[in-house]
N, CA, C and O of each residue as an XYZ file, in Angstrom:
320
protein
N       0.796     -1.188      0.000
C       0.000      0.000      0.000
C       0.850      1.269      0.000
O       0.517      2.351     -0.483
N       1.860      1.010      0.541
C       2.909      2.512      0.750
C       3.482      2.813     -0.696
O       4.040      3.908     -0.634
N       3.568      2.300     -1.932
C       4.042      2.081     -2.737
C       3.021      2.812     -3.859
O       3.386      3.407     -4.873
N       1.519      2.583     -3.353
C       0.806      3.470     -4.402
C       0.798      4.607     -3.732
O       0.738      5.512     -4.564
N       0.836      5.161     -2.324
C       0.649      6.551     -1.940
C       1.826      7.473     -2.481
O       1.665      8.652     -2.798
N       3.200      6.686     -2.554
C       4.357      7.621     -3.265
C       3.661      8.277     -4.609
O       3.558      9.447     -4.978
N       3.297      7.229     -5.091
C       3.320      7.792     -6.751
C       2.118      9.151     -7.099
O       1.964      9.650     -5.985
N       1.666      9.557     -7.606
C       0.761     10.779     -7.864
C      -0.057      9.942     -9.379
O       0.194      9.409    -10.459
N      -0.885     10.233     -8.688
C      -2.127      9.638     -9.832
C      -2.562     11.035    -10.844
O      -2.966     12.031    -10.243
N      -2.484     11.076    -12.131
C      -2.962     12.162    -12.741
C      -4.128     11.611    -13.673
O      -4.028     10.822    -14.612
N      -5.322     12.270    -13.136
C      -6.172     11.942    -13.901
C      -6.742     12.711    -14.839
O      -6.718     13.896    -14.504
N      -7.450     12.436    -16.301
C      -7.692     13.299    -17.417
C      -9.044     13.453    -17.934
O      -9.734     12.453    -18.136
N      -9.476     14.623    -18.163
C     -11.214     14.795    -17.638
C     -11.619     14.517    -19.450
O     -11.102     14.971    -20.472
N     -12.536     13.761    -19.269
C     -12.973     13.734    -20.552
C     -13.837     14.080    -21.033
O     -14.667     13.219    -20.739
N     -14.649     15.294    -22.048
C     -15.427     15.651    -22.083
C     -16.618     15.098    -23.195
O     -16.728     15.002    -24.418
N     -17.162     14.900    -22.383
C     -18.364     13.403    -23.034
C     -19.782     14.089    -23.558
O     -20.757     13.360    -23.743
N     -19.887     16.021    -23.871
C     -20.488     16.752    -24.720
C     -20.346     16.438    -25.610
O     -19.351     15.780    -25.912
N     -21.524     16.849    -26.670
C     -21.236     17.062    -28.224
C     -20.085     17.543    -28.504
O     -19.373     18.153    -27.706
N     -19.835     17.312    -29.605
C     -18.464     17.437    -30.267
C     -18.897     18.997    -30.554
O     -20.070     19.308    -30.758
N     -17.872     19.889    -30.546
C     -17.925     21.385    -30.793
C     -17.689     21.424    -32.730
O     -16.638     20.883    -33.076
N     -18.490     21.953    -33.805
C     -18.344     21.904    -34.972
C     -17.166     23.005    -35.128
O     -16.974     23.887    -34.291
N     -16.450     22.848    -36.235
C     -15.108     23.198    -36.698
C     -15.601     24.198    -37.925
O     -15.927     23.812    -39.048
N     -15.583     25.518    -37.477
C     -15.760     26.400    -38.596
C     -14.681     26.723    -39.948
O     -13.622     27.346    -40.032
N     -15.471     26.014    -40.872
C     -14.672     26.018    -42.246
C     -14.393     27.183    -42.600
O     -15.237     28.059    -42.413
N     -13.323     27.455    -43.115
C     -13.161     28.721    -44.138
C     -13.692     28.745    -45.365
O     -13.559     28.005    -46.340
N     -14.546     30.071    -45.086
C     -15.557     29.831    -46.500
C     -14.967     30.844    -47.090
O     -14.918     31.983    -46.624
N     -14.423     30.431    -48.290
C     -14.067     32.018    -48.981
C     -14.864     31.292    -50.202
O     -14.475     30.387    -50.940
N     -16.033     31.944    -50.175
C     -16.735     31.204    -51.608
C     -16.342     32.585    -52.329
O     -15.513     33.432    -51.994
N     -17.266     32.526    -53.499
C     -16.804     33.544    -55.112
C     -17.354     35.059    -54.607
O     -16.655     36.071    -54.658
N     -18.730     35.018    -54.115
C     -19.466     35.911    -53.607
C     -18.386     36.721    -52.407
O     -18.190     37.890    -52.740
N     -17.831     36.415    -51.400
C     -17.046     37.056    -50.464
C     -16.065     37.679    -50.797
O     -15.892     38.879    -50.584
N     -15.019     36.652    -51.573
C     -13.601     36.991    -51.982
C     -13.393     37.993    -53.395
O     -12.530     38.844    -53.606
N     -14.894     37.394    -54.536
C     -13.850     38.362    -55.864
C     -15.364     39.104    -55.800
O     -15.278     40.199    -55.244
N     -16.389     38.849    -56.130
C     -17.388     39.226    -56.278
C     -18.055     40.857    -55.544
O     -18.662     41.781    -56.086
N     -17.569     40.632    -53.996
C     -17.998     41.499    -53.641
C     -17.366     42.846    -53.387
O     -17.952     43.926    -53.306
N     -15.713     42.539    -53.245
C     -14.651     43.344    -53.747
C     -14.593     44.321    -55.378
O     -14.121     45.419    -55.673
N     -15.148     43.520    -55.958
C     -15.355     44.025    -56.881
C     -16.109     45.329    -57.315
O     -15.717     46.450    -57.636
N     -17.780     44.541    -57.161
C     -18.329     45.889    -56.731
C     -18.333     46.952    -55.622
O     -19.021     47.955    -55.813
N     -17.744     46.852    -54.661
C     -17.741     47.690    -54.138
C     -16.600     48.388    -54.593
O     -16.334     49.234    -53.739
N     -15.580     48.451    -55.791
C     -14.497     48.834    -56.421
C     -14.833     49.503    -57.117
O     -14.211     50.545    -57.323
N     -16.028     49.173    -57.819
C     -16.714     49.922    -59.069
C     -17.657     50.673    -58.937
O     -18.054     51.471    -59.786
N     -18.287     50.421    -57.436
C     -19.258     51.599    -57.030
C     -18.867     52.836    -56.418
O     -19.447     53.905    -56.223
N     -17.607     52.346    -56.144
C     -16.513     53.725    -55.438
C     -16.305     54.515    -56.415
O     -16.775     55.650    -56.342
N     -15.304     53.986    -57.949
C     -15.143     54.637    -59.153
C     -15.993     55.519    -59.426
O     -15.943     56.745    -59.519
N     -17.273     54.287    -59.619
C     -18.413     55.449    -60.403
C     -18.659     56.562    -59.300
O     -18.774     57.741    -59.632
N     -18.719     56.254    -58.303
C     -19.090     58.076    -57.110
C     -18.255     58.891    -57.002
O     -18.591     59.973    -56.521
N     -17.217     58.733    -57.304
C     -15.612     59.787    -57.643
C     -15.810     60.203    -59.023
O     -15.704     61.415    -59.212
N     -16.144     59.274    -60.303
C     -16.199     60.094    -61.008
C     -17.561     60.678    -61.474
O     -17.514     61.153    -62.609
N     -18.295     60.721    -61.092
C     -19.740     60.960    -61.164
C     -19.763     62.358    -60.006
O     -20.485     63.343    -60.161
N     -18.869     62.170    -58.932
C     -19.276     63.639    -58.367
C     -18.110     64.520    -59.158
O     -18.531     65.654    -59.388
N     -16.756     64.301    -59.635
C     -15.817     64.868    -60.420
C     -16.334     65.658    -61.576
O     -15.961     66.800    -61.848
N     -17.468     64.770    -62.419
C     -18.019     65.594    -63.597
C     -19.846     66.296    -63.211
O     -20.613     67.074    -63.778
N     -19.867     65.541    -62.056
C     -21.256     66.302    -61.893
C     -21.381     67.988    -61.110
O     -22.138     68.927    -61.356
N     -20.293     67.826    -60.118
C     -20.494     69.087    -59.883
C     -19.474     70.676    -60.816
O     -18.337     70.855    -61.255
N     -20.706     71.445    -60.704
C     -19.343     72.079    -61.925
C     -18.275     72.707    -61.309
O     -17.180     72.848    -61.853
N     -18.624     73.192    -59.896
C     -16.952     73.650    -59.605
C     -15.468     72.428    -59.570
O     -14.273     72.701    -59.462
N     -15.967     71.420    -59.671
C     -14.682     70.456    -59.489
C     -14.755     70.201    -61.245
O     -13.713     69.955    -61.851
N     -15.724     70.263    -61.773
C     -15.571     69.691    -63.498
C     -14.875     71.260    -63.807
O     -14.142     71.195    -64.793
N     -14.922     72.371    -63.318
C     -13.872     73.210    -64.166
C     -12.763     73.230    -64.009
O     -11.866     73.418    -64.831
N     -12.696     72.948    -62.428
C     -11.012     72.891    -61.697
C      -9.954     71.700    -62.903
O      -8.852     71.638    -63.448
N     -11.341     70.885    -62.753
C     -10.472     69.917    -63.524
C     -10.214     69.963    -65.076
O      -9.130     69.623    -65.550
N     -11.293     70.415    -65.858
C     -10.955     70.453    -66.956
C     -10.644     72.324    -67.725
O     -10.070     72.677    -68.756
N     -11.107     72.848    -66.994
C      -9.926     73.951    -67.079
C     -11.304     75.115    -68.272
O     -11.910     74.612    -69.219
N     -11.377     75.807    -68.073
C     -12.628     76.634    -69.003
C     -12.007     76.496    -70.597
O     -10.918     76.794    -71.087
N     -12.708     76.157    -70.906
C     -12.482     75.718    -72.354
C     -13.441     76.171    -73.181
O     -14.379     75.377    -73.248
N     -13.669     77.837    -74.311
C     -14.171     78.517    -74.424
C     -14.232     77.738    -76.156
O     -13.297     77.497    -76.920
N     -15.405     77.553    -76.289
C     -15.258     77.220    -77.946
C     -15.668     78.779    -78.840
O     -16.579     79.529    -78.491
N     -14.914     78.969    -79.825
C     -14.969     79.876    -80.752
C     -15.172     79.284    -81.515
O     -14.507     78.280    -81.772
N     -16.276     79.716    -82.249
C     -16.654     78.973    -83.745
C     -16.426     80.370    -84.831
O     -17.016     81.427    -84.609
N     -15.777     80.244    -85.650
C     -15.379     81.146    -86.829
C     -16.319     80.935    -88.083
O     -16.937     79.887    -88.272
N     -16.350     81.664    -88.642
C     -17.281     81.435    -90.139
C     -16.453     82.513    -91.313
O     -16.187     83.707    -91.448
N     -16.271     81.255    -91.996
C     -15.929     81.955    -93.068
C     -16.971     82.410    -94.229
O     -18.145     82.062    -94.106
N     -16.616     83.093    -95.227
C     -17.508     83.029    -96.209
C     -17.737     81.856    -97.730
O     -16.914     81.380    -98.512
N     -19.155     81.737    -97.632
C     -19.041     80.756    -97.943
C     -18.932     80.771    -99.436
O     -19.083     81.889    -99.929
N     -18.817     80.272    -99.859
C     -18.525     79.901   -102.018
C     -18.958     79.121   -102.407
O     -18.776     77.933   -102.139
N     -19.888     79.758   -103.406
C     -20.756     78.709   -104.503
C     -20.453     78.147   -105.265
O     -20.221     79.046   -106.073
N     -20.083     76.714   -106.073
C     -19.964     76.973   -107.054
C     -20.672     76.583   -108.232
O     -21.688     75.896   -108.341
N     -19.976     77.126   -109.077
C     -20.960     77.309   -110.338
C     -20.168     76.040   -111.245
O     -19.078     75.505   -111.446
N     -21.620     76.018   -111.611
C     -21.144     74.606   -113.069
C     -21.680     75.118   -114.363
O     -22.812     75.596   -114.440
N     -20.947     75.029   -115.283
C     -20.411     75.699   -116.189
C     -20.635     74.622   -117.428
O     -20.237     74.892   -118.561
């Protein structure tokens, strides 16, 4: 009997719950390219959509650009 009190008993708890489920990595099409995407292209279009919509930033940017239209005189001609 003196021989089991030396030693140290370690005992190991076992847990006899449901098994805990293992969350997969979902990188389906929709998460990874899909939704990156548009939200890439909905940014674009609101940068450049407020760039040309409002006119103080559409002049800054494209600079006053005054068209002159000239007229010359015009010539008939004659067939002979």
């Amino acid at each position: 009997m003196e021989e089991n009190s030396n030693h140290k008993q370690t005992y190991q708890v076992i847990d006899m719950s449901e098994p805990k489920k293992e969350k997969k990595a979902t990188n389906s099409f929709s998460k990874s390219i899909l939704l990156p995407f548009c939200s890439g292209v909905l940014g674009a279009t609101l940068v450049v959509g407020t760039c040309f919509g409002v006119p103080q930033i559409r002049t800054y940017l494209m600079g006053k650009t005054e068209f002159v239209q000239t007229s010359s005189p015009s010539r008939k001609c004659r067939n002979t």
